[in-house]
C-alpha positions as a Markdown table, in Angstrom:
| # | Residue | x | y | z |
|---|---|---|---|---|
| 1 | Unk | 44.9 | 102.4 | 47.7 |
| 2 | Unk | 48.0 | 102.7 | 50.5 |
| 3 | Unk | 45.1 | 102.1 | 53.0 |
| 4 | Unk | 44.5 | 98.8 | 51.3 |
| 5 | Unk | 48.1 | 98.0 | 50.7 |
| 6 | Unk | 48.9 | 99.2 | 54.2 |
| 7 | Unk | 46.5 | 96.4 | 55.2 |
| 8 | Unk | 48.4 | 93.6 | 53.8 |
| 9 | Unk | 51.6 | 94.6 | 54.5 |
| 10 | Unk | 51.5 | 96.1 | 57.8 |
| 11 | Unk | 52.1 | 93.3 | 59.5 |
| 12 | Unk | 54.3 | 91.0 | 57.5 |
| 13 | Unk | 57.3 | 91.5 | 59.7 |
| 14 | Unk | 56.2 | 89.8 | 62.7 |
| 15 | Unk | 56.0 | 90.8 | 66.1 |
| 16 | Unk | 57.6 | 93.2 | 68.1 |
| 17 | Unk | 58.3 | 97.0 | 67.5 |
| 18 | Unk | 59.7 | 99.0 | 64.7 |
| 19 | Unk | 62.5 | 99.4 | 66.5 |
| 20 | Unk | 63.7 | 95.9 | 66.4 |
| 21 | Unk | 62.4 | 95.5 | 62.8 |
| 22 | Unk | 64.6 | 98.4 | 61.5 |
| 23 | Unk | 67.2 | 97.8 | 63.3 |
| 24 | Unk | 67.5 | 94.0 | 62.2 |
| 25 | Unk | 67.1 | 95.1 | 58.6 |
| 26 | Unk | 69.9 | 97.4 | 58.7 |
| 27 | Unk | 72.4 | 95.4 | 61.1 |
| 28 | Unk | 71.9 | 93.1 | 58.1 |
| 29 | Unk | 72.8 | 95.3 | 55.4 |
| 30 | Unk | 75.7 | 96.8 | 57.2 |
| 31 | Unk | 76.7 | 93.2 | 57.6 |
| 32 | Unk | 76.8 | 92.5 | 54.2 |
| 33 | Unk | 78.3 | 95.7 | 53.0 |
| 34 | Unk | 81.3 | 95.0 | 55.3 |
| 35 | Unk | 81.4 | 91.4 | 54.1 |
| 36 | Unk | 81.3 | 92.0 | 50.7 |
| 37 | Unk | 84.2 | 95.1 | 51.3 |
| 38 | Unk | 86.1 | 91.8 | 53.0 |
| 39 | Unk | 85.8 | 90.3 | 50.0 |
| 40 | Unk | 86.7 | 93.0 | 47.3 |
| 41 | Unk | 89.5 | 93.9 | 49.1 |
| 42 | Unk | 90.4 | 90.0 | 49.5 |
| 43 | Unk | 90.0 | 89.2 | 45.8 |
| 44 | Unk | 91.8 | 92.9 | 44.5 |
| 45 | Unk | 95.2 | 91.2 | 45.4 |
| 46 | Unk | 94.8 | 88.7 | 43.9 |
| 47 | Unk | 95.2 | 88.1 | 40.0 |
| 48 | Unk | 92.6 | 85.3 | 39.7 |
| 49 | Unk | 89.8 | 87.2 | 41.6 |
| 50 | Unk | 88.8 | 89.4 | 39.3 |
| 51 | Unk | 85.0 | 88.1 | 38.5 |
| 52 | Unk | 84.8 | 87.7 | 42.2 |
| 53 | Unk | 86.2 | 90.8 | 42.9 |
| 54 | Unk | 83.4 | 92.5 | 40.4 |
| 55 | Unk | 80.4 | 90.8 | 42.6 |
| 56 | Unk | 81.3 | 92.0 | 45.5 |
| 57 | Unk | 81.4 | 95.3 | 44.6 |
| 58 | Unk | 78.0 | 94.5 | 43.2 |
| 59 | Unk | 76.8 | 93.1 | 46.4 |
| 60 | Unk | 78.3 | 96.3 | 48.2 |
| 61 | Unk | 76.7 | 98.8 | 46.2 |
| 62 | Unk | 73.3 | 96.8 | 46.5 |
| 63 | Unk | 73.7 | 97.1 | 50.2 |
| 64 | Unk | 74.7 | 100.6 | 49.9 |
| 65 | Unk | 71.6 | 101.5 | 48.2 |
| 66 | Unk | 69.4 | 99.6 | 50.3 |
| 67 | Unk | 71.0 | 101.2 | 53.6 |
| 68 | Unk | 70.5 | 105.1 | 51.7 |
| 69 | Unk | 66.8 | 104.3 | 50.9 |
| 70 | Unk | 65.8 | 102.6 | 54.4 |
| 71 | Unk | 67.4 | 105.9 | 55.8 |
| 72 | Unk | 65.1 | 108.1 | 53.8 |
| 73 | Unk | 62.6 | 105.9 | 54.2 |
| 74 | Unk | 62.3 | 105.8 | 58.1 |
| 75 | Unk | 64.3 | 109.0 | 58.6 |
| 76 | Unk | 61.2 | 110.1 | 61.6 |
| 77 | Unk | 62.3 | 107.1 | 63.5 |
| 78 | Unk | 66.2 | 107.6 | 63.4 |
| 79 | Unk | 68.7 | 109.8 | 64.4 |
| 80 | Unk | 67.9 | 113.2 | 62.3 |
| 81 | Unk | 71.8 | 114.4 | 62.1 |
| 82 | Unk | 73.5 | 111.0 | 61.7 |
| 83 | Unk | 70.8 | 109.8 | 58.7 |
| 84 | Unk | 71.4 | 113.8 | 56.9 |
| 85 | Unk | 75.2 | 112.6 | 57.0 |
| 86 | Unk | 75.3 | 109.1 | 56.1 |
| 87 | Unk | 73.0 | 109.1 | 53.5 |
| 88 | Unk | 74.5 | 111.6 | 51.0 |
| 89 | Unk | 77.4 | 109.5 | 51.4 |
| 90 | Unk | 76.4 | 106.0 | 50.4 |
| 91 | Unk | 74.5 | 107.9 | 47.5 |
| 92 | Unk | 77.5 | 108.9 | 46.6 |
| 93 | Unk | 79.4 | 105.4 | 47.1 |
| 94 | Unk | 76.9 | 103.7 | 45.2 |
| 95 | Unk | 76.9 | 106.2 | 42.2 |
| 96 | Unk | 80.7 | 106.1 | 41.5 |
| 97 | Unk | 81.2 | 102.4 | 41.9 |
| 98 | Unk | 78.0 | 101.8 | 39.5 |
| 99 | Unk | 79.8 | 104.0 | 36.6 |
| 100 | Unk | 82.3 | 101.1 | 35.2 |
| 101 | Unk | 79.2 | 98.5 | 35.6 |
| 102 | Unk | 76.9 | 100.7 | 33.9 |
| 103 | Unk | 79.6 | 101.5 | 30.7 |
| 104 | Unk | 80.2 | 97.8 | 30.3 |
| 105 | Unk | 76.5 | 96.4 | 30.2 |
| 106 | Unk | 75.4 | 99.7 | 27.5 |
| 107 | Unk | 78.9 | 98.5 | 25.3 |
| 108 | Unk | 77.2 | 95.3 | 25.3 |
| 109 | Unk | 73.7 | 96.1 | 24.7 |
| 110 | Unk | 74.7 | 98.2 | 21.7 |
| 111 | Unk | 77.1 | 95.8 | 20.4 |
| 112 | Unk | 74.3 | 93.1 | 20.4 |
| 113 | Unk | 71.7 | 96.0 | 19.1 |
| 114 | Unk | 73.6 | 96.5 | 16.1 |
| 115 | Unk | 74.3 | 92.7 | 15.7 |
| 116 | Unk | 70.9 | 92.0 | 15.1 |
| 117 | Unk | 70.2 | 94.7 | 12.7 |
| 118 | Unk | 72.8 | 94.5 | 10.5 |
| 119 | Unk | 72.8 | 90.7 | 10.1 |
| 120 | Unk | 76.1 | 88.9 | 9.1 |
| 121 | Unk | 79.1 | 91.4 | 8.4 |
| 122 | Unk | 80.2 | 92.2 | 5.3 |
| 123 | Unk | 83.3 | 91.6 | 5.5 |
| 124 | Unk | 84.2 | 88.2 | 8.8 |
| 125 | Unk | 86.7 | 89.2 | 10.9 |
| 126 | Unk | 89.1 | 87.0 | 14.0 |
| 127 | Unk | 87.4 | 85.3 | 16.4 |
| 128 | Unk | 88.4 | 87.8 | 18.7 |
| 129 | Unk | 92.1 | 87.0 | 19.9 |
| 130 | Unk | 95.0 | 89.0 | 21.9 |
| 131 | Unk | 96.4 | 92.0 | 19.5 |
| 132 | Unk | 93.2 | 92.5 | 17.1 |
| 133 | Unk | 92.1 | 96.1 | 16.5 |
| 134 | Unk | 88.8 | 97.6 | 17.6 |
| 135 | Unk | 87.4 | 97.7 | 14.1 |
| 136 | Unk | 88.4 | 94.0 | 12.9 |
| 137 | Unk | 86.9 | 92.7 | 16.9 |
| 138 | Unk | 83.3 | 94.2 | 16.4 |
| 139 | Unk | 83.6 | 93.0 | 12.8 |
| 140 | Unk | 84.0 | 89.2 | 14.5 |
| 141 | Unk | 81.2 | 89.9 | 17.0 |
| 142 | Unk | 78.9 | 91.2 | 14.4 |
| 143 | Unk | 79.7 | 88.1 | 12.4 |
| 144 | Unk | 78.2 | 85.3 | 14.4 |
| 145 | Unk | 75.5 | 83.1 | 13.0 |
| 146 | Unk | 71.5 | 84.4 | 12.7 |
| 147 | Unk | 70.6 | 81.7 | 14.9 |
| 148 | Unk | 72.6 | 83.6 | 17.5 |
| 149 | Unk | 71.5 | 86.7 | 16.8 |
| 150 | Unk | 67.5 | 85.2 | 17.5 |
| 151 | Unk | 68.8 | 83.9 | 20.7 |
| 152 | Unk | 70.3 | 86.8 | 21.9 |
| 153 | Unk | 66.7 | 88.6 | 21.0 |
| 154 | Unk | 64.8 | 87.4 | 23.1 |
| 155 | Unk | 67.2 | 88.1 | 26.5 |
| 156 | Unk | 65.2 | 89.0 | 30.0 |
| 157 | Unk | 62.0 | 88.0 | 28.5 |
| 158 | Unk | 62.2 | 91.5 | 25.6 |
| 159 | Unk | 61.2 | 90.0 | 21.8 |
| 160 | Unk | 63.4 | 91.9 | 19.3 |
| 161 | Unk | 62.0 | 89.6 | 15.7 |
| 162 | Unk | 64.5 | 90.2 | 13.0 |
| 163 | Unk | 63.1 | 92.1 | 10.2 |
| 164 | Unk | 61.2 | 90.3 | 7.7 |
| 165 | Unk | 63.5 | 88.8 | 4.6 |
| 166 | Unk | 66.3 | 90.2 | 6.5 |
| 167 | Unk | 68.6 | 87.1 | 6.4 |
| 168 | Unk | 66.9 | 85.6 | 3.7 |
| 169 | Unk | 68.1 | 88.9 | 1.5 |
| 170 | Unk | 71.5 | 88.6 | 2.5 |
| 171 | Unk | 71.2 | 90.7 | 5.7 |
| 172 | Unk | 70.0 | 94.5 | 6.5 |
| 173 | Unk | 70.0 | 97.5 | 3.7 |
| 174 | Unk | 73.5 | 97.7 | 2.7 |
| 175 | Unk | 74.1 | 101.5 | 4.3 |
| 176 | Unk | 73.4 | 99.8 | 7.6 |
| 177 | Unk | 75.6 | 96.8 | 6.8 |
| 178 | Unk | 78.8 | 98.5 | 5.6 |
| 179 | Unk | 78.7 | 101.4 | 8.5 |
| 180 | Unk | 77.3 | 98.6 | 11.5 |
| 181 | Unk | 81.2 | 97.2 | 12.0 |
| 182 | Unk | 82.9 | 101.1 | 12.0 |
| 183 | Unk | 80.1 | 101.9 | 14.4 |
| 184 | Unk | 80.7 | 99.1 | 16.9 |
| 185 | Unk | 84.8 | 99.9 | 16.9 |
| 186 | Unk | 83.6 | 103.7 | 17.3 |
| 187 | Unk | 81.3 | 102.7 | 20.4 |
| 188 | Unk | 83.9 | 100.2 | 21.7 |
| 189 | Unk | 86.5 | 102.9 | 21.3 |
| 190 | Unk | 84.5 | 105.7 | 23.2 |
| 191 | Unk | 82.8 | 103.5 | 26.2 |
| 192 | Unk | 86.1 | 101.6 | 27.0 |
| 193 | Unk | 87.6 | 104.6 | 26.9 |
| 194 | Unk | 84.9 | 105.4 | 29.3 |
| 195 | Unk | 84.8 | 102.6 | 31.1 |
| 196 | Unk | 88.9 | 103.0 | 32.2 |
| 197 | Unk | 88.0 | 105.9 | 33.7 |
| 198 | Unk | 85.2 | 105.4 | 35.7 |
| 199 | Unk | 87.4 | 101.9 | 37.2 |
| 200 | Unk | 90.3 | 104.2 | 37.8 |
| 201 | Unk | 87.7 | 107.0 | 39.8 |
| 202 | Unk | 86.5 | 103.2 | 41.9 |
| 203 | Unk | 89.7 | 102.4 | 43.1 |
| 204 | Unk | 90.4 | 106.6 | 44.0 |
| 205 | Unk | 86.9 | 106.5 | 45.6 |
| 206 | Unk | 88.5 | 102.7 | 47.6 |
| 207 | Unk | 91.4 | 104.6 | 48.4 |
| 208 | Unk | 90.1 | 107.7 | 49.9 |
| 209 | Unk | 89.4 | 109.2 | 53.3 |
| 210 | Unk | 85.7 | 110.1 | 52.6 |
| 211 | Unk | 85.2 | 106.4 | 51.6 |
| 212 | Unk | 86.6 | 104.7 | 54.6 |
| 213 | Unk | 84.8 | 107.9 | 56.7 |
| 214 | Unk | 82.0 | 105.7 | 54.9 |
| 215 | Unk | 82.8 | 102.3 | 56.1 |
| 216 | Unk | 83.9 | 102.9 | 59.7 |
| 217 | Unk | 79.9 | 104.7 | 60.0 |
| 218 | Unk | 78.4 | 101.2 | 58.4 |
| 219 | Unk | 80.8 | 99.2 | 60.8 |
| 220 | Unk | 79.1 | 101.2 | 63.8 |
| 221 | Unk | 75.8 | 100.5 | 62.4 |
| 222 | Unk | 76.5 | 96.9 | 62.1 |
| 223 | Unk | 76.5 | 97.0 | 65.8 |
| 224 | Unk | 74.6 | 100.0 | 67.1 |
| 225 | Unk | 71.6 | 101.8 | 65.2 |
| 226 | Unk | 70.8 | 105.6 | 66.4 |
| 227 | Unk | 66.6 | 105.4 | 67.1 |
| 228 | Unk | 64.3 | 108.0 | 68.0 |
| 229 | Unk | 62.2 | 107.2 | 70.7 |
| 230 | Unk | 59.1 | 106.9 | 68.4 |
| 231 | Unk | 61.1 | 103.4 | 67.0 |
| 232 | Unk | 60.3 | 102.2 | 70.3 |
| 233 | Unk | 56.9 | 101.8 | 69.8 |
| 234 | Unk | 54.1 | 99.6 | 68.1 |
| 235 | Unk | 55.4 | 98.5 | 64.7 |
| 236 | Unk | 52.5 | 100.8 | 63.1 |
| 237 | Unk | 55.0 | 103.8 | 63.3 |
| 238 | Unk | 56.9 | 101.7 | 60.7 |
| 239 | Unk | 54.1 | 100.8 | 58.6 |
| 240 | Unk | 53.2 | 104.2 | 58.4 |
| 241 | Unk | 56.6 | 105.3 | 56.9 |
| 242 | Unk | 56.2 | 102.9 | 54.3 |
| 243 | Unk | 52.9 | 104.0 | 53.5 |
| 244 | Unk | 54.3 | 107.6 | 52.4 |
| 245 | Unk | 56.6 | 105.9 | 50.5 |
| 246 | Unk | 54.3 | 104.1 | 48.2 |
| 247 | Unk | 51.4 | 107.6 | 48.5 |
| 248 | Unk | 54.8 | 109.5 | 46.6 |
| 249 | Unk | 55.1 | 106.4 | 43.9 |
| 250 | Unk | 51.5 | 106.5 | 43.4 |
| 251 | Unk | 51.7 | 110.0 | 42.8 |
| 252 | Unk | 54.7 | 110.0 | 40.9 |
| 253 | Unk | 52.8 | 107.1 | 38.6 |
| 254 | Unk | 49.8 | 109.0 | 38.1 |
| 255 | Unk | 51.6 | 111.9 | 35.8 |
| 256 | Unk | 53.0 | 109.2 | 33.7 |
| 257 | Unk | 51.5 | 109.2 | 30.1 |
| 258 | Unk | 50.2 | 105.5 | 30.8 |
| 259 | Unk | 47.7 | 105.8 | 28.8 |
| 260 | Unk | 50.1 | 106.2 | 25.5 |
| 261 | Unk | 52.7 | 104.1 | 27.0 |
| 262 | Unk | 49.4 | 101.2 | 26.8 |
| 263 | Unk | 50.1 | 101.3 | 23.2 |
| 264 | Unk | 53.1 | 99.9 | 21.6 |
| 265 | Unk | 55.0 | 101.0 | 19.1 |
| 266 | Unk | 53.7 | 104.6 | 19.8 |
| 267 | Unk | 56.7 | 106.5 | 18.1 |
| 268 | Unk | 56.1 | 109.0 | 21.5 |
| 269 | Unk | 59.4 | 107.9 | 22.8 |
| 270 | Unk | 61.3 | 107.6 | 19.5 |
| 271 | Unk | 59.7 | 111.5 | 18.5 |
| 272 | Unk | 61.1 | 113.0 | 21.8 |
| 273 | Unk | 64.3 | 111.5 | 20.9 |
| 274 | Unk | 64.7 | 112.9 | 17.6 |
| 275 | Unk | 63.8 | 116.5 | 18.7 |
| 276 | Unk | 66.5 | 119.4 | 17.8 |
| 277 | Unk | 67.1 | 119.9 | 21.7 |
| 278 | Unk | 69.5 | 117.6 | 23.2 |
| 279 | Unk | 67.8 | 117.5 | 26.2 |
| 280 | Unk | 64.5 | 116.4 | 24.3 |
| 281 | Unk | 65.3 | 113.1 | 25.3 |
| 282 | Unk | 66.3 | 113.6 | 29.3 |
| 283 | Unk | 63.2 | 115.6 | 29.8 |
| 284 | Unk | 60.8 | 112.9 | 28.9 |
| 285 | Unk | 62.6 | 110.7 | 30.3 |
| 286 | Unk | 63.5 | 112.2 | 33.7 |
| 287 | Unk | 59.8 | 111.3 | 35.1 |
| 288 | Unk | 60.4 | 107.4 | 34.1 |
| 289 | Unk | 63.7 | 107.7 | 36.2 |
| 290 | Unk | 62.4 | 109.3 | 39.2 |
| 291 | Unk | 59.7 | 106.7 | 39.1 |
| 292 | Unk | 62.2 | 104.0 | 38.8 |
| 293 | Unk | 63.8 | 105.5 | 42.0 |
| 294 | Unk | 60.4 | 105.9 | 44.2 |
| 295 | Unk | 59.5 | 102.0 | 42.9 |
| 296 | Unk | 63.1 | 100.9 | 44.6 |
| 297 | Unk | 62.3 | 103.3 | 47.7 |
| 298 | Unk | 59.0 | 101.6 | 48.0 |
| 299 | Unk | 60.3 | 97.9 | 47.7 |
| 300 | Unk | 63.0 | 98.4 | 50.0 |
| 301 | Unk | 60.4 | 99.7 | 53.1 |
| 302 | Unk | 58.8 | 96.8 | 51.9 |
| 303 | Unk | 61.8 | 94.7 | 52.6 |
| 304 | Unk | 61.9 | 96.2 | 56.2 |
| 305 | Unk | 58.0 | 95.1 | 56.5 |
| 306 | Unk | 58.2 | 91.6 | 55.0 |
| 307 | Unk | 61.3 | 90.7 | 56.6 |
| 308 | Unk | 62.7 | 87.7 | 54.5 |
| 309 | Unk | 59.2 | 86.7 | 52.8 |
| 310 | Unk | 59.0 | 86.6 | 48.8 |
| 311 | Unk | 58.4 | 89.8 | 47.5 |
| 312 | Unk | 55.7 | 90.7 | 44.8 |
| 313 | Unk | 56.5 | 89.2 | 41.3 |
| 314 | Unk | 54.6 | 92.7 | 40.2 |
| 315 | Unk | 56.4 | 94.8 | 41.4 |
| 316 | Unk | 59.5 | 92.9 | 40.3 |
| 317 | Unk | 58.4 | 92.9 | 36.8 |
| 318 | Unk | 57.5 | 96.7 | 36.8 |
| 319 | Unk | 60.9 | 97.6 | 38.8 |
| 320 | Unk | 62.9 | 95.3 | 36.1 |
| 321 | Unk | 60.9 | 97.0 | 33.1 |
| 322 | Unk | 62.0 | 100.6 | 34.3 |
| 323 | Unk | 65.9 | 99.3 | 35.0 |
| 324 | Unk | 65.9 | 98.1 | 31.3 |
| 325 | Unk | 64.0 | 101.6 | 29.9 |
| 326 | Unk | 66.9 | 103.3 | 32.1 |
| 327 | Unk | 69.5 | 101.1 | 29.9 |
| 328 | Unk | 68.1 | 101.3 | 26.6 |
| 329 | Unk | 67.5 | 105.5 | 27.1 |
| 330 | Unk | 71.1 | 105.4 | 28.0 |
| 331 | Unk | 71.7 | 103.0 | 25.3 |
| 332 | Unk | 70.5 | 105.7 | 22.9 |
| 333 | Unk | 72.3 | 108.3 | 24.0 |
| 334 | Unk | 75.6 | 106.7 | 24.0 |
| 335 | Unk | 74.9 | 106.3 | 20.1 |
| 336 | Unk | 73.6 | 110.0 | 19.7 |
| 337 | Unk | 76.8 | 111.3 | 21.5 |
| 338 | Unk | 79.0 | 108.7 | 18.8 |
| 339 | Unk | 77.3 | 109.8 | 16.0 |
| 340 | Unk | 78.4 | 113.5 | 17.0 |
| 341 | Unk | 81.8 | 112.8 | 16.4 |
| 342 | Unk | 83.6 | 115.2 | 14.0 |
| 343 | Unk | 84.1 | 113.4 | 10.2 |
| 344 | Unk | 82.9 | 110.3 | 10.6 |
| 345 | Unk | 81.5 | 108.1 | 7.4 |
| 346 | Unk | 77.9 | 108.7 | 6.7 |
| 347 | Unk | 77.7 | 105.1 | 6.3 |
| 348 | Unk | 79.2 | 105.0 | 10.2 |
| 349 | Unk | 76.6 | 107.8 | 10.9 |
| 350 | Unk | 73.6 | 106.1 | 9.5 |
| 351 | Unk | 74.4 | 102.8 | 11.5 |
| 352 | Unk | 74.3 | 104.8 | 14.4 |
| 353 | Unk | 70.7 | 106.7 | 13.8 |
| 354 | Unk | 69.6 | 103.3 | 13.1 |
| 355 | Unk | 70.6 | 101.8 | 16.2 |
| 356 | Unk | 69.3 | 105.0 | 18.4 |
| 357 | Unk | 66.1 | 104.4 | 17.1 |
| 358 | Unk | 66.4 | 100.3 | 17.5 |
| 359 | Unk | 66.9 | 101.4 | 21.2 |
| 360 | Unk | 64.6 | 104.7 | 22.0 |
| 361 | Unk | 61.8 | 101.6 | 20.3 |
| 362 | Unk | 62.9 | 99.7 | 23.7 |
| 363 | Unk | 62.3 | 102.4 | 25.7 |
| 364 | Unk | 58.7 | 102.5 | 24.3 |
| 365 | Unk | 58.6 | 98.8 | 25.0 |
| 366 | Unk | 59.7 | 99.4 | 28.3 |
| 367 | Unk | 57.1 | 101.5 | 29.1 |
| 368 | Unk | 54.6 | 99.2 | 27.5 |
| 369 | Unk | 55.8 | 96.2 | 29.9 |
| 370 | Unk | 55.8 | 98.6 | 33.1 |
| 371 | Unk | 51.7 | 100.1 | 32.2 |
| 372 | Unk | 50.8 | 96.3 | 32.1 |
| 373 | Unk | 52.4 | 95.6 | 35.6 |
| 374 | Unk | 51.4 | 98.2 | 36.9 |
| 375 | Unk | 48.1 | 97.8 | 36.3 |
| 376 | Unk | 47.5 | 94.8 | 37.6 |
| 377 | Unk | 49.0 | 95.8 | 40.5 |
| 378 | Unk | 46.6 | 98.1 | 40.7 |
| 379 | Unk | 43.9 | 95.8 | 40.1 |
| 380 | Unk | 45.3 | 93.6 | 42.8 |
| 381 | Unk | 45.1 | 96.4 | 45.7 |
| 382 | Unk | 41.8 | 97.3 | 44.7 |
């Protein structure tokens, strides 16, 4: 099969050698990672710049990444000792600026998760404004109309149908309703909490020697990439790299339990996650994330290949289905690790079982969505 893709790809990034493919590819990341540090740094001063501020460090962790994978990637054709260097380094770059990101997006996804199964609050709470207290806010958010709650279900394509008679009951099971709002001020409380920190470890990591050792190695890559004399040849060498990159997702694929994961609602994700073991959950998960990780490996040497041409809708829909089984397993820890706090109300406890299981479900659904890509992709190479 990475004969066959080999075949259609090979050649999708024009003429001339590898050389001057990778090099193009990551003058152009370095470009942008220096552009989009311009702007961060531009925007930090000022008071009105914080949502621009927030995409640019976006857009320089997503060149980052791009600039660590190609470097694994193609590490035969490029320097051996400056590639071993660089690339711990913007793992490292990219990891710490993704932690505030990451906290924010699970705060919402469980605040929204436990929206939807506990229908309207018991008890409606202020719309939100300066001075309100964690518990009366997620009271507010959890009070918004049903039609709202449907709308938000059906975000990035994932169906989540509200349970039959649920609003036309007066809402979920009461032991859901009256712990759902202490639940969402517990999970605001903790993540935030959370969240402060891993902004305050950014702007160290901004601040800091090994980060601008960081920057001043992508500003000399902007101008000046370190190839191996095998770069200089036929643009083969560089097809070849990328083949090995999608012969260890293929491989990494194949011990997948696809064939459960081709059934929903299986329970095998939600069983793992109520094992006594705390790592239950990681374990099972771990081989989902280190596919996830050879699937963004594989579409960024496909990047170098292709150049600027539209990638693969299939392999955009399996990459996005394995971002949002990483989110929802994350999801469901973040309410395990809540609902281990010391002397909580059962009712606040039970909310929170509910909502791991709502989201160790969209793990399972993940999975589900990522077997059907992936098998037409299959199909498609064939």
């Amino acid at each position: 099969m990475a004969q066959q893709h080999h075949e259609m790809t090979g050649t999708g990034s024009g003429s001339g050698t590898a050389g001057e493919a990778l090099t193009a590819y990551l003058q152009d990341q370095a470009t942008e990672f220096l552009r989009s540090l311009r702007v961060h740094r531009e925007s930090s001063t000022d008071a009105q710049g914080a949502e621009e501020s927030l995409e640019a460090s976006v857009s320089l962790r997503r060149a980052a990444r791009r600039i660590g994978g190609t470097l694994h990637t193609f590490r035969p054709l490029l320097d051996a000792d400056w590639a071993s260097s660089l690339r711990p380094e913007l793992a490292w770059l990219s990891g710490t600026l993704a932690q505030e990101h990451a906290y924010a997006t699970r705060l919402d996804r469980l605040l929204e998760a436990l929206h939807r199964l506990s229908g309207p609050a018991p008890v409606p709470g202020p719309s939100g404004r300066a001075g309100s207290s964690g518990a009366l806010h997620a009271a507010a958010a959890l009070a918004a109309p049903v039609a709202g709650r449907r709308s938000t279900a059906r975000q990035n394509g994932w169906a989540q149908p509200t349970a039959p008679g649920a609003a036309d009951a007066g809402g979920a099971p009461r032991g859901l309703a009256v712990g759902a709002a202490k639940a969402a001020a517990l999970l605001e409380r903790q993540l935030t909490l959370a969240r402060t920190r891993a902004h305050s470890t950014a702007l160290q990591a901004f601040g800091s020697s090994r980060f601008h050792a960081v920057a001043d190695n992508v500003a000399v890559l902007a101008s000046e990439v370190p190839l191996k004399d095998a770069a200089k040849g036929a643009e083969k060498e560089l097809a070849e790299q990328a083949e090995q990159a999608r012969d260890a997702l293929d491989e990494a694929v194949a011990a997948l339990p696809l064939g459960q994961a081709g059934h929903p609602y299986n329970a095998g994700a939600l069983s793992h996650g109520l094992a006594p073991t705390d790592t239950a959950p990681d374990a099972q998960d771990a081989p989902w994330l280190q596919v996830r990780s050879l699937l963004r490996l594989h579409r960024y040497a496909q990047e170098v290949l292709l150049g600027h041409a539209r990638p693969d809708p299939r392999i955009a829909d399996a990459s996005h289905a394995l971002n949002v089984h990483r989110e929802a397993a994350s999801a469901a820890g973040a309410a395990a690790q809540a609902a281990r706090t010391p002397r909580i109300a059962p009712a606040t406890a039970y909310a929170l079982g509910v909502l791991h299981a709502d989201q160790r479900h969209e793990v399972e659904a993940a999975r589900f969505v990522f077997q059907r890509a992936w098998l037409r992709e299959e199909a498609r190479t064939r």
